[in-house]
C-alpha positions as a Markdown table, in Angstrom:
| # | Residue | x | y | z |
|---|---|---|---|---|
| 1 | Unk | -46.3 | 44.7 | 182.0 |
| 2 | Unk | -46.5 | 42.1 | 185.2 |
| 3 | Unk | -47.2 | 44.4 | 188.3 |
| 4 | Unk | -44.6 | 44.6 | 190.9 |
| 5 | Unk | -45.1 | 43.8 | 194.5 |
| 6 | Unk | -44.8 | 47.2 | 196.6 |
| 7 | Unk | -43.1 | 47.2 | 200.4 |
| 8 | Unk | -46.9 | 48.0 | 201.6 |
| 9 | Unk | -47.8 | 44.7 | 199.9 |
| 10 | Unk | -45.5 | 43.0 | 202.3 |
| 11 | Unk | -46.8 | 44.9 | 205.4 |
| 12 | Unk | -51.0 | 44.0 | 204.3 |
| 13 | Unk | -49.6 | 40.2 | 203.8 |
| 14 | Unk | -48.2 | 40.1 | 207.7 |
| 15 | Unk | -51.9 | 40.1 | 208.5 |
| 16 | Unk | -53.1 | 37.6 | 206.1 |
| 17 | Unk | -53.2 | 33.6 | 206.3 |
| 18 | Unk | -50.1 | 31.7 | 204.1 |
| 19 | Unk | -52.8 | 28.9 | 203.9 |
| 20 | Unk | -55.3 | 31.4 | 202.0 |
| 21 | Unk | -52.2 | 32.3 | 199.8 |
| 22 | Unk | -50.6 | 29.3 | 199.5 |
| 23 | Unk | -53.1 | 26.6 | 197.1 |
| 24 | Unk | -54.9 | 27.3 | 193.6 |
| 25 | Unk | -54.7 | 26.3 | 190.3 |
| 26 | Unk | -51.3 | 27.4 | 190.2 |
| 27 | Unk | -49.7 | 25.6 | 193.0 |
| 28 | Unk | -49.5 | 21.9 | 193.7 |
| 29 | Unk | -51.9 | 21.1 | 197.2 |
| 30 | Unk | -50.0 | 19.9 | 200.1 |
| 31 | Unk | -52.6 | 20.5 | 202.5 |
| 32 | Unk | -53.9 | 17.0 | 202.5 |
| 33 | Unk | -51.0 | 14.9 | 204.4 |
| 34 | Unk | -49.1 | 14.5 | 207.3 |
| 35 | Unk | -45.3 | 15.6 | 206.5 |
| 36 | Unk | -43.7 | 14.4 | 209.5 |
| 37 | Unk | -42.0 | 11.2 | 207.4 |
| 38 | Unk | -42.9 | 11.6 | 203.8 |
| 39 | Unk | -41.2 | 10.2 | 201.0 |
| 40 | Unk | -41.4 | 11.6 | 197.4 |
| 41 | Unk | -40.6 | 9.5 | 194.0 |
| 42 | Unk | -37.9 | 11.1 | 192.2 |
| 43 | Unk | -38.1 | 8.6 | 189.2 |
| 44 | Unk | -40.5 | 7.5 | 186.5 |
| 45 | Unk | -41.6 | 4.6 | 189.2 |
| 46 | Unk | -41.1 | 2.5 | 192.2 |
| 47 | Unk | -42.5 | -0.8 | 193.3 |
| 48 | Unk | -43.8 | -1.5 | 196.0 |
| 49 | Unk | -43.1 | -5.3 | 197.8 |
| 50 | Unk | -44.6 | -7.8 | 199.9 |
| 51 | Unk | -41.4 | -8.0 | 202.3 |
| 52 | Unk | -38.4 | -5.6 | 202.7 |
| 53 | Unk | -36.6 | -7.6 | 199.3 |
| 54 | Unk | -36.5 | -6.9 | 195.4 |
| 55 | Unk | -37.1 | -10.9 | 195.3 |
| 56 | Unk | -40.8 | -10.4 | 196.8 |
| 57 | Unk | -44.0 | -9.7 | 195.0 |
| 58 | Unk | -44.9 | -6.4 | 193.6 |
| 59 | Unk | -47.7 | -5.7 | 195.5 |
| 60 | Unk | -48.2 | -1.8 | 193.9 |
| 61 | Unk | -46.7 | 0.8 | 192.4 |
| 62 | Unk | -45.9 | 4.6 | 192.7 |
| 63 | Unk | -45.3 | 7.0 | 190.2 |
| 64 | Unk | -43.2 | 10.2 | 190.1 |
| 65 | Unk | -43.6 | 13.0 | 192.5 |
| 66 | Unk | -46.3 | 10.8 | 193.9 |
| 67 | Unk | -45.9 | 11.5 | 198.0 |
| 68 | Unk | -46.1 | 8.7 | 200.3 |
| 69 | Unk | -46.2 | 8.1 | 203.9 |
| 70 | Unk | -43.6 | 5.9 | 205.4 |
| 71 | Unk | -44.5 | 4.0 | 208.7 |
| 72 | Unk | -41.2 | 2.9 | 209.7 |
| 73 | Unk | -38.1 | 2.4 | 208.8 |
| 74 | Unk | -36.2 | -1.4 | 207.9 |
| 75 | Unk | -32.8 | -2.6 | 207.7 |
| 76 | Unk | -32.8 | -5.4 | 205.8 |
| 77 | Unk | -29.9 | -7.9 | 204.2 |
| 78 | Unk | -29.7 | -6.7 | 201.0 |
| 79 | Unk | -28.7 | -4.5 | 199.3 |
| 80 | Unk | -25.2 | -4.5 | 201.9 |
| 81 | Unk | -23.9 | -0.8 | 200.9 |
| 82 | Unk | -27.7 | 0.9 | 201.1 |
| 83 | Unk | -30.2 | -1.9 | 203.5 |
| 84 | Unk | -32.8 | 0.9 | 204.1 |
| 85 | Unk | -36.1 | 0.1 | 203.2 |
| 86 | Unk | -39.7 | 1.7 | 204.4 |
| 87 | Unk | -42.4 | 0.2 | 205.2 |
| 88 | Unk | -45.4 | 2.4 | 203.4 |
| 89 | Unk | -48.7 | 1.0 | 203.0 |
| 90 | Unk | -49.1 | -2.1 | 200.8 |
| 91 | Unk | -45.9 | -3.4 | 201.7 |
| 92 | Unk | -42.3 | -2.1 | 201.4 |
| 93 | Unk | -40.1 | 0.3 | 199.0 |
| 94 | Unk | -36.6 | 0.5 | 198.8 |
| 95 | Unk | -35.3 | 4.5 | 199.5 |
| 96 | Unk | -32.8 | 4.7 | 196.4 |
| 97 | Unk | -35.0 | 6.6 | 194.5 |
| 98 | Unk | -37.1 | 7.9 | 196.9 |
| 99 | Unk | -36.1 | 11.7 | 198.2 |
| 100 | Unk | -37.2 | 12.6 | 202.2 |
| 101 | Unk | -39.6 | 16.0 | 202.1 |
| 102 | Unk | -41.2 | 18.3 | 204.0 |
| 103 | Unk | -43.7 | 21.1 | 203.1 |
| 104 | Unk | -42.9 | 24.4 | 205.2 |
| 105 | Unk | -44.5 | 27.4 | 204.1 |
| 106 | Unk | -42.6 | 30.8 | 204.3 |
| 107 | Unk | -43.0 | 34.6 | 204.8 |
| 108 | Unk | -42.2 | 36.1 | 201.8 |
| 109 | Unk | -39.6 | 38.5 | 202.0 |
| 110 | Unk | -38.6 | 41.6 | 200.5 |
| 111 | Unk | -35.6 | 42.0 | 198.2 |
| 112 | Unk | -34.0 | 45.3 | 197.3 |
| 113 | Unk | -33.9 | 46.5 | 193.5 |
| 114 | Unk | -30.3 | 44.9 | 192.1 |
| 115 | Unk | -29.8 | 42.3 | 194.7 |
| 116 | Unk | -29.4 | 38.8 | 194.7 |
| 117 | Unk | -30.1 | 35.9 | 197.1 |
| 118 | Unk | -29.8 | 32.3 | 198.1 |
| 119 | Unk | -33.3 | 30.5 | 198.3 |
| 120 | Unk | -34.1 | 26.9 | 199.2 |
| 121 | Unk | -37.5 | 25.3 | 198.3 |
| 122 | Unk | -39.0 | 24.2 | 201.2 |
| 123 | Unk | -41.9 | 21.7 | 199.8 |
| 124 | Unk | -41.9 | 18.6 | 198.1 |
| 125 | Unk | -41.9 | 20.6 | 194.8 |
| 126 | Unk | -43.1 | 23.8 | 193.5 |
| 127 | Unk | -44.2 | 24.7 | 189.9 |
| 128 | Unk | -42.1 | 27.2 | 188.1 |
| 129 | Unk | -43.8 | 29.3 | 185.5 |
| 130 | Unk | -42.6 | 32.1 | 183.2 |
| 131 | Unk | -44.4 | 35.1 | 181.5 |
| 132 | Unk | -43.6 | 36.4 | 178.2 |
| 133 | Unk | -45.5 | 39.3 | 176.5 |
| 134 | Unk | -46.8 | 37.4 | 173.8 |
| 135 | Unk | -47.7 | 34.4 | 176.0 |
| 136 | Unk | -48.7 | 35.3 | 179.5 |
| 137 | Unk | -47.9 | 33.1 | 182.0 |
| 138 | Unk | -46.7 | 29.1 | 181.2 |
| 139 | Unk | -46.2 | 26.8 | 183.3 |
| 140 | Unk | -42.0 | 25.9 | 183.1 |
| 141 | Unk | -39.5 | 23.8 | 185.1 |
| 142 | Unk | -40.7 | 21.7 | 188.4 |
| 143 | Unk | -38.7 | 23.3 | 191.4 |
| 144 | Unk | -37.7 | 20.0 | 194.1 |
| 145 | Unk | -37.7 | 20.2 | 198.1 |
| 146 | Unk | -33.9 | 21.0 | 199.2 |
| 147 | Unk | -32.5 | 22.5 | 195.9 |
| 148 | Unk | -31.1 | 26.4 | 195.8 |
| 149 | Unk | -31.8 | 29.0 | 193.8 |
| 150 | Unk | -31.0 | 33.0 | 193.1 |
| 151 | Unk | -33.5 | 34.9 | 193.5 |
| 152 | Unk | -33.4 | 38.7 | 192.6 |
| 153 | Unk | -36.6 | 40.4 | 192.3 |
| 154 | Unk | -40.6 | 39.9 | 194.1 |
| 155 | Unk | -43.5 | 40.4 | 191.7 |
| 156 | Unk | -47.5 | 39.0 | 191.2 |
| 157 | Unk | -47.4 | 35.6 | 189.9 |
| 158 | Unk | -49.7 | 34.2 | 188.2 |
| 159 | Unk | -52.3 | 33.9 | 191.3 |
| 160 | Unk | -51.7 | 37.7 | 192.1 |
| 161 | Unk | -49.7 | 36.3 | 195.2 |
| 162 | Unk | -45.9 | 37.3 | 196.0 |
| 163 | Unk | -43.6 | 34.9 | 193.3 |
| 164 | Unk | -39.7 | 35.2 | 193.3 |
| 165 | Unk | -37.8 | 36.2 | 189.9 |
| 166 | Unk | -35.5 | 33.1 | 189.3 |
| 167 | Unk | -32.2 | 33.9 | 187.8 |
| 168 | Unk | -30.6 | 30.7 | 186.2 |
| 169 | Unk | -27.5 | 31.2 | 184.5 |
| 170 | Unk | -28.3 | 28.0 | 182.1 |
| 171 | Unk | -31.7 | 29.1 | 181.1 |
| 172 | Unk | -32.0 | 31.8 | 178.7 |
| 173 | Unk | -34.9 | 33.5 | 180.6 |
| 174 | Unk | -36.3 | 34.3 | 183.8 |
| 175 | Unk | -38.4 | 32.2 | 185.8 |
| 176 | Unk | -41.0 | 32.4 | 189.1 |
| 177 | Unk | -42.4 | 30.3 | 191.9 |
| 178 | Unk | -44.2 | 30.7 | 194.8 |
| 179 | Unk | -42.4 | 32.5 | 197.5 |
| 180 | Unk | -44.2 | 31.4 | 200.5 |
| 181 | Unk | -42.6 | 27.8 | 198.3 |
| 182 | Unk | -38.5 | 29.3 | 199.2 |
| 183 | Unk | -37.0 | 30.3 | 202.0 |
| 184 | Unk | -34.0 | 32.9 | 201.3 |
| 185 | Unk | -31.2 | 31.4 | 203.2 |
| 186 | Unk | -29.1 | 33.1 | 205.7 |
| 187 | Unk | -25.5 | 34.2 | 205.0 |
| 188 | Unk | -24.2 | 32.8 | 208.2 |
| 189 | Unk | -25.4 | 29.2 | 206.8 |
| 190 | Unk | -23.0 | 29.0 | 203.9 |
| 191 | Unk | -20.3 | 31.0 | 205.0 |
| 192 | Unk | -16.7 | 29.8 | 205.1 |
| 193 | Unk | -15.6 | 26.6 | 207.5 |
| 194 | Unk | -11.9 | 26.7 | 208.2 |
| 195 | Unk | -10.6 | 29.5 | 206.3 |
| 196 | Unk | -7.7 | 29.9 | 208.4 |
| 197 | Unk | -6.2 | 26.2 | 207.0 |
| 198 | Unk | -4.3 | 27.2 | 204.3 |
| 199 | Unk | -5.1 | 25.5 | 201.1 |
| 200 | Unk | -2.5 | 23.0 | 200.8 |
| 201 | Unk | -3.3 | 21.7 | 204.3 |
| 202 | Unk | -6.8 | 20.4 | 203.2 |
| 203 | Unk | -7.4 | 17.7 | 200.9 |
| 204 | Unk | -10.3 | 15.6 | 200.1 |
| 205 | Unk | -9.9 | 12.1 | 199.0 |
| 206 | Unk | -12.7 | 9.6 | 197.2 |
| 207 | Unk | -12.2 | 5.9 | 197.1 |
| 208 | Unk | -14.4 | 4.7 | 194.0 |
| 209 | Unk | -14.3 | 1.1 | 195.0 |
| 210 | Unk | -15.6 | 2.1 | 198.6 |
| 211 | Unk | -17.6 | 4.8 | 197.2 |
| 212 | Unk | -16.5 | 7.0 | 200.2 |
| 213 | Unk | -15.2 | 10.6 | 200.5 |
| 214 | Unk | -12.9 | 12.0 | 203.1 |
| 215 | Unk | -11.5 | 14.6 | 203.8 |
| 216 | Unk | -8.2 | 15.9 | 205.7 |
| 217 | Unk | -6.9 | 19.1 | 207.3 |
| 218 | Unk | -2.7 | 18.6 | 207.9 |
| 219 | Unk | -3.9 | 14.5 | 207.9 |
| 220 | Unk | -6.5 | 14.9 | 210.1 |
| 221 | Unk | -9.8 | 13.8 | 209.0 |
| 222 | Unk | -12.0 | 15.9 | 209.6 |
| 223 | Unk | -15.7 | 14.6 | 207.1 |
| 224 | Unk | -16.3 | 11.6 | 205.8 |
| 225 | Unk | -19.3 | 10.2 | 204.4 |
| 226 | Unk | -20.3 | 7.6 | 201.3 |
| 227 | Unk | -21.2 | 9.2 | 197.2 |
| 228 | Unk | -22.3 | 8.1 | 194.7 |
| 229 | Unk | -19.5 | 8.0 | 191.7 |
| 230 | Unk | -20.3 | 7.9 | 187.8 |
| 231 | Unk | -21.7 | 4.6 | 186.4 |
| 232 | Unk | -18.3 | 3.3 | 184.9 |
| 233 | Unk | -20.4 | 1.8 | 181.7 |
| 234 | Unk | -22.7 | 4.8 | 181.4 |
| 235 | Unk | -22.4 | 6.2 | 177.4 |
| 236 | Unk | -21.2 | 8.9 | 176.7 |
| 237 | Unk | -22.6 | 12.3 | 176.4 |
| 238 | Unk | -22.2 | 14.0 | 173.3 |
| 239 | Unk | -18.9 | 15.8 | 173.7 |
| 240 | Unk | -17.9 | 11.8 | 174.2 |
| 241 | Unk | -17.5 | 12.7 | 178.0 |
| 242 | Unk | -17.6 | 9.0 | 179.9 |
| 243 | Unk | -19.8 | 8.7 | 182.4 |
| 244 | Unk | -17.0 | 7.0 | 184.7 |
| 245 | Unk | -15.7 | 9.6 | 187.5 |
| 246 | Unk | -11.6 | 9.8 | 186.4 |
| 247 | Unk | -8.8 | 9.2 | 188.6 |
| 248 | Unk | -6.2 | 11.2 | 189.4 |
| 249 | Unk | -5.1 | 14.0 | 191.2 |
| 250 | Unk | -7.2 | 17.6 | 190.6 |
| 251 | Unk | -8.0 | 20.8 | 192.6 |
| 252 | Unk | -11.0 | 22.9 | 193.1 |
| 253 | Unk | -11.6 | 24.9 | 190.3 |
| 254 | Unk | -14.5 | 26.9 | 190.5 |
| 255 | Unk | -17.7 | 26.5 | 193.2 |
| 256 | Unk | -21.2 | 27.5 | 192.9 |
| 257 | Unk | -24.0 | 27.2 | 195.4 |
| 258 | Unk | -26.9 | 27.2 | 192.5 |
| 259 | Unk | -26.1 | 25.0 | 189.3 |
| 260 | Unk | -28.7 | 24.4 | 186.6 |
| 261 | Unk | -27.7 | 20.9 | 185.2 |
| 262 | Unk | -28.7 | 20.1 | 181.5 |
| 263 | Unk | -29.2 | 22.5 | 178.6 |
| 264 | Unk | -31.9 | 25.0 | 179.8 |
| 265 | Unk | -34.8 | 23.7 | 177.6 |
| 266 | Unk | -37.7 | 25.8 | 178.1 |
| 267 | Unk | -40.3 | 23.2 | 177.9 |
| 268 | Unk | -38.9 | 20.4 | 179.3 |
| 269 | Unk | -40.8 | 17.6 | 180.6 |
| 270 | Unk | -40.5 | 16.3 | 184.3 |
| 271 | Unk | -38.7 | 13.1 | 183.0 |
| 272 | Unk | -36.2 | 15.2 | 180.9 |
| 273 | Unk | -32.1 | 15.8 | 181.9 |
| 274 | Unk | -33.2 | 19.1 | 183.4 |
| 275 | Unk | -32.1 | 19.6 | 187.1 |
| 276 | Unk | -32.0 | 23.4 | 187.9 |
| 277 | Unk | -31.0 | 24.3 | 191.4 |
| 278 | Unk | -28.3 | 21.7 | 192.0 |
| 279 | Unk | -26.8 | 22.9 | 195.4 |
| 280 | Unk | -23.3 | 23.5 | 196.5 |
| 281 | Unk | -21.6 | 22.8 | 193.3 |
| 282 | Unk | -17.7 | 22.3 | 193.4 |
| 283 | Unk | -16.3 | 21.9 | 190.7 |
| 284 | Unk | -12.9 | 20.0 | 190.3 |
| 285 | Unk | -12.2 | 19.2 | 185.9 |
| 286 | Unk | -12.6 | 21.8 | 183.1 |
| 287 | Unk | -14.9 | 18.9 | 181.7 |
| 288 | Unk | -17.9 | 19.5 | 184.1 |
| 289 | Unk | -16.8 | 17.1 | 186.8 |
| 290 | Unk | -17.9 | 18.3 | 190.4 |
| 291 | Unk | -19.2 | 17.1 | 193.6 |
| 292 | Unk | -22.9 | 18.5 | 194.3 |
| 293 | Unk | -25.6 | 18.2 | 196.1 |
| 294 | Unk | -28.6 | 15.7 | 194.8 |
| 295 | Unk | -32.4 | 15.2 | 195.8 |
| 296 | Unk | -33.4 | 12.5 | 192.9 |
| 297 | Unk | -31.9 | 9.4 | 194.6 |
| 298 | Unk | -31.1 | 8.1 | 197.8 |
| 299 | Unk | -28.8 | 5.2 | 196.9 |
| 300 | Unk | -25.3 | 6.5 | 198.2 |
| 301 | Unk | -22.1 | 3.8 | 198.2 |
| 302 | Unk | -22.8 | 2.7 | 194.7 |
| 303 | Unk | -22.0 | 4.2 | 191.4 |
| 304 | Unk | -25.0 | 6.5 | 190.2 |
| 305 | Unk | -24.2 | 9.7 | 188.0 |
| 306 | Unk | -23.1 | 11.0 | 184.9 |
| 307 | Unk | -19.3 | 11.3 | 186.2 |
| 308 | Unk | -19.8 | 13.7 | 188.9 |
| 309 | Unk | -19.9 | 12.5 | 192.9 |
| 310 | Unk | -23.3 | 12.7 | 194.4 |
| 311 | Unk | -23.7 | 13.6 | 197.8 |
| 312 | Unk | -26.1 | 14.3 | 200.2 |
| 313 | Unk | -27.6 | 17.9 | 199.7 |
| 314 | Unk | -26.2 | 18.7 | 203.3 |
| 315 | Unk | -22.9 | 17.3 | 203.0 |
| 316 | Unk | -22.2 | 18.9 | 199.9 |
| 317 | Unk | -23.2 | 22.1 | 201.3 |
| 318 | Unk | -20.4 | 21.4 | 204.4 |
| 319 | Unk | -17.8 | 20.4 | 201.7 |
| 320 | Unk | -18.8 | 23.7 | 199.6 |
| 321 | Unk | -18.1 | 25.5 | 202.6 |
| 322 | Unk | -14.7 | 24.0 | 203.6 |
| 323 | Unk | -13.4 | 23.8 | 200.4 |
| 324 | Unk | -11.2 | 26.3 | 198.9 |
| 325 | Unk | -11.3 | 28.7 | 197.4 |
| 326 | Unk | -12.6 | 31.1 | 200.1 |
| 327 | Unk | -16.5 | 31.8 | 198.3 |
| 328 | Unk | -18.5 | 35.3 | 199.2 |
| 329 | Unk | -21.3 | 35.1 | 200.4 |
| 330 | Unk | -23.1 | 37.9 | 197.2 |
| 331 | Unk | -21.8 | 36.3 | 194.1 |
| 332 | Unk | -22.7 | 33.9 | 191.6 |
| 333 | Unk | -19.9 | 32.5 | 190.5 |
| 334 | Unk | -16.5 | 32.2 | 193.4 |
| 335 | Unk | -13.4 | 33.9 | 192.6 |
| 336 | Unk | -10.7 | 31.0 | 191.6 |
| 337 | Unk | -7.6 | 30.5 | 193.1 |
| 338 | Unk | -5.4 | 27.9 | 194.8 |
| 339 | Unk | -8.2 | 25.1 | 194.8 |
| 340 | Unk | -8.0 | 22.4 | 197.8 |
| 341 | Unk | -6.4 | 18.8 | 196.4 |
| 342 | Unk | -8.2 | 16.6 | 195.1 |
| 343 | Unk | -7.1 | 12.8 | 194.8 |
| 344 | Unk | -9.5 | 10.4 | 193.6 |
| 345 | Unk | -8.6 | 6.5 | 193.3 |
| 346 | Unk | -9.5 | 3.0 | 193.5 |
């Protein structure tokens, strides 16, 4: 049986250095760089350039959840609806598929027996790893900066250090990482915006061929920011669900601020459709099609998903919060009810 961590645990670890707790074998090293502007590659690769321009010369490349530091910042002709490039060393990268990080360690907290919360990785990625009796410990899913989690229990890991119990509703089993990896997130940061404006006063609007979202209380508009829509010629999935983001009129059907998107494969490689922790999910078809939060590209204003509309992790957190219905702040899943509008069009 895995030892639990006791209260006096918590106290002993007040006293003691998160660096000394933080790096081993079982946790990926940060130490070494300077996270003031670092970018991490959320895709198999990225080229580097000899000017700010796909029509330059690959100087270099970088490979997945490689971390690199970015000198400055470009605006640059093309591409028009996303010009941002960064100047790193070698040359230049374009951001659509690289994902801003940080590394900030936390103080692990404690959590009372039966309860659940809210926790946000807080470094450019953290290891998961599960323990089975017949096992031991395995190394699982790869946890990335800015997505949310439930956890519900603190126990050794793997190191002996404090590790938070994972629930995913997807998964079939329980997981840990590294608490001084999460930091629990405070009610008061996802609580309700506006719940006073009745339902049918708010609406939120997406133009595909602008790739912008907007939305309204009684006309006003109140957010508005640019998404990323599904890839009209993407294939279908194999319930031959299109990849193109449909048009019509919906509603808010159900929201969750943790979603584990793809089928919970225990061993699934870093490359794999496996993206636990999607924040701020709302979801607006009985087909699966919601607006969430996304850390593995950067390339907002042109079609980029599966159907859903990407956003930026903290604008979809805003939006989950506006949105009706009214969420509490302790549950998994949000009681349903009159949803706010949802028109989507060309």
């Amino acid at each position: 049986m895995r030892p639990k961590f006791s209260r006096r645990d918590f106290l002993k670890l007040g006293g003691m250095s998160l660096f000394g707790l933080a790096f081993g074998r079982y946790a990926p090293d940060f130490t070494s760089f300077d996270d003031s502007n670092i970018v991490r590659v959320a895709t198999d690769s990225v080229s580097i350039y000899n000017q700010p321009s796909d029509k330059g010369l690959i100087t270099g490349t970088w490979f997945r959840d490689d971390l690199i530091h970015v000198y400055q910042e470009v605006i640059a002709e093309e591409p028009k609806y996303n010009p941002v490039w960064y100047r790193v060393w070698g040359g230049y990268m374009h951001r659509s598929r690289l994902q801003r990080v940080k590394n900030i360690l936390q103080n692990p907290i404690d959590l009372p027996e039966g309860t659940r919360r809210l926790a946000q990785v807080t470094t450019p990625f953290t290891q998961a790893w599960r323990y089975t009796k017949f096992y031991g410990w395995q190394p699982n899913l790869r946890l990335y900066y800015d997505t949310v989690h439930w956890i519900e229990a603190v126990e050794d890991g793997p190191d002996g250090t404090p590790w938070y119990r994972i629930f995913d509703h997807v998964a079939s089993f329980s997981y840990h990482a590294p608490a001084i990896h999460m930091r629990p997130i405070p009610v008061e940061e996802y609580t309700a915006l506006s719940p006073e404006v009745a339902w049918e006063n708010k609406l939120i609007e997406v133009n595909l061929t602008t790739q912008t979202l907007t939305a309204y209380e009684s006309g006003k508009t109140v957010f508005q920011t640019n998404i990323s829509s599904g890839i009209p010629s993407g294939k279908a999935n194999s319930k031959g669900i299109s990849t193109k983001t449909p048009d019509g009129k919906f509603a808010i059907i159900e929201k969750l601020p943790s979603e584990h998107m793809g089928n919970g494969a225990l061993f699934a490689d870093v490359a794999d459709y496996e993206l636990p922790g999607v924040g701020w999910t709302c979801y607006f078809t009985s087909a699966g099609h919601a607006f969430h939060g996304t850390f593995w590209h950067d390339n907002f204003g042109t079609p980029m998903s599966h159907g859903c509309v990407n956003m930026r992790t903290n604008e979809a957190k805003w939006l989950f919060r506006w949105a009706t219905p009214v969420h509490t702040a302790d549950s998994y899943v949000t009681e349903q009810g009159h949803g706010t509008p949802v028109e989507i069009h060309y």
